[in-house]
C-alpha positions as semicolon CSV with decimal commas, in nm:
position;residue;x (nm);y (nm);z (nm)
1;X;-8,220;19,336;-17,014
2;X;-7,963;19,193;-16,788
3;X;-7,710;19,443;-16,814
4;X;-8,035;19,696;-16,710
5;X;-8,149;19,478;-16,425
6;X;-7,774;19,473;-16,312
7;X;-7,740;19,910;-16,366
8;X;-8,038;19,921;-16,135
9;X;-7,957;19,680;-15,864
10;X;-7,678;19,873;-15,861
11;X;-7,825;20,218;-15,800
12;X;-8,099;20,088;-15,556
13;X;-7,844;20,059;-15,347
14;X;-7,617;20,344;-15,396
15;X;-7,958;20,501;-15,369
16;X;-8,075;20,332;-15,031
17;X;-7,753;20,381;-14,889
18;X;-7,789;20,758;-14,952
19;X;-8,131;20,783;-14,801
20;X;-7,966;20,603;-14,464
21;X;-7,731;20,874;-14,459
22;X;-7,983;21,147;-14,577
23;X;-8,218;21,030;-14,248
24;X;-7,955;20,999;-14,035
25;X;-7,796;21,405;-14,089
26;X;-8,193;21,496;-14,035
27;X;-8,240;21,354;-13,740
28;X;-7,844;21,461;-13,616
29;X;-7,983;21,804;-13,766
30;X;-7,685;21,864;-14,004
31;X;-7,900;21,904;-14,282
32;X;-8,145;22,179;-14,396
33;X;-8,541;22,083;-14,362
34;X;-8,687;21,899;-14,680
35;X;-8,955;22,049;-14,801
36;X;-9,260;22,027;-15,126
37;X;-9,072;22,316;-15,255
38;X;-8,692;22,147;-15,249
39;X;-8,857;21,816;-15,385
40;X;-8,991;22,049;-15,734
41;X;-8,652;22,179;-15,734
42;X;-8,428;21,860;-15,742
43;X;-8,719;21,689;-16,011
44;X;-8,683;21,999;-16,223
45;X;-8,297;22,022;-16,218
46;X;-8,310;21,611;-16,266
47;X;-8,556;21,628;-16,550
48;X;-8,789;21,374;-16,384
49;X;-9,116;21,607;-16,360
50;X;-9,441;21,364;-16,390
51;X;-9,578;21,453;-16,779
52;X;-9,857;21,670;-16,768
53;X;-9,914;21,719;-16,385
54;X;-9,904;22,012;-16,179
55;X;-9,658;22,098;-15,936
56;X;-9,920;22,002;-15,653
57;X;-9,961;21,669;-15,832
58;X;-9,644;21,610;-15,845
59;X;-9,569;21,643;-15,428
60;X;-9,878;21,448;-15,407
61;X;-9,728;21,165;-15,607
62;X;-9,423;21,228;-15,410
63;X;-9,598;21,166;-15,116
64;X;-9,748;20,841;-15,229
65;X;-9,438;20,728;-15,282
66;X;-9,306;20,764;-14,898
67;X;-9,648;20,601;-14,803
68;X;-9,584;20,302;-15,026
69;X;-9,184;20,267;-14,857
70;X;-9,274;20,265;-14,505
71;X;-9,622;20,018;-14,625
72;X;-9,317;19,808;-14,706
73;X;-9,275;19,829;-15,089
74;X;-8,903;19,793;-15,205
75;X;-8,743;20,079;-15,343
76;X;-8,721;19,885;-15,628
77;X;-9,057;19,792;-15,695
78;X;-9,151;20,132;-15,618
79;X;-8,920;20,288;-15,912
80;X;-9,103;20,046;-16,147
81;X;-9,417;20,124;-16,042
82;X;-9,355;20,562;-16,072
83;X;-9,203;20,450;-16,444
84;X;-9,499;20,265;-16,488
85;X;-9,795;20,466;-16,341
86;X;-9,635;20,760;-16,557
87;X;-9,516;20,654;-16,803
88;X;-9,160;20,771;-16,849
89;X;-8,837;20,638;-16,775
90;X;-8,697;20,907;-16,447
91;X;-8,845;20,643;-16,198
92;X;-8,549;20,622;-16,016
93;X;-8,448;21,021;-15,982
94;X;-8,807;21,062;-15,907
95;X;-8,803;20,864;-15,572
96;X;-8,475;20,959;-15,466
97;X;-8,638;21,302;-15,511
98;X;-8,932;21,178;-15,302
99;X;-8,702;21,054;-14,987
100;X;-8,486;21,270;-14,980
101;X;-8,691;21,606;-14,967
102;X;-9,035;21,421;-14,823
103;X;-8,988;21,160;-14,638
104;X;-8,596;21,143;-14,576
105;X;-8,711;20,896;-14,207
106;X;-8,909;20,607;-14,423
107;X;-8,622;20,396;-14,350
108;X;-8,682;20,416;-13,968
């Protein structure tokens, strides 16, 4: 459990600092547009699809995710809650998906 807790603090913020970078070529405009269609592709390549939703579902749940960062929720907290709203274990590839194709500015 601690070892786990320790592998995850650890990517949160590998992960967080990645987003700060991610927002930062976007708004420098070094970086392609995100898009729905570029968040699908990185969950599907990742293996961290939602079971048994649709594509649409899936953006949607994407986009609930950026709403709950910039409401405040920890990236964190928001991993656990995907794993647990869905049931399966991608939690953390699933959010990076999320900021980094729609909604790569929550940080700011």
């Amino acid at each position: 459990m601690f070892t786990t807790r320790i592998r995850r603090n650890a990517v949160a913020a590998t992960f967080a600092l990645t987003v700060a970078g991610v927002g930062a070529g976007v708004i420098g405009g070094g970086m392609a547009m995100a898009t729905p269609a570029s968040f699908l592709d990185e969950i599907t390549i990742n293996n961290a699809t939602l079971p048994g939703k649709t594509p649409d579902e899936m953006v949607a749940a994407g986009n609930a995710t950026c709403d709950h960062l910039r409401a405040g929720v920890s990236v964190l907290d928001e991993m656990s809650a995907v794993e647990r709203t869905y049931n399966f274990n991608q939690g953390t590839l699933f959010v990076s998906a999320a900021t980094t194709n729609l909604c790569p500015n929550f940080a700011g």
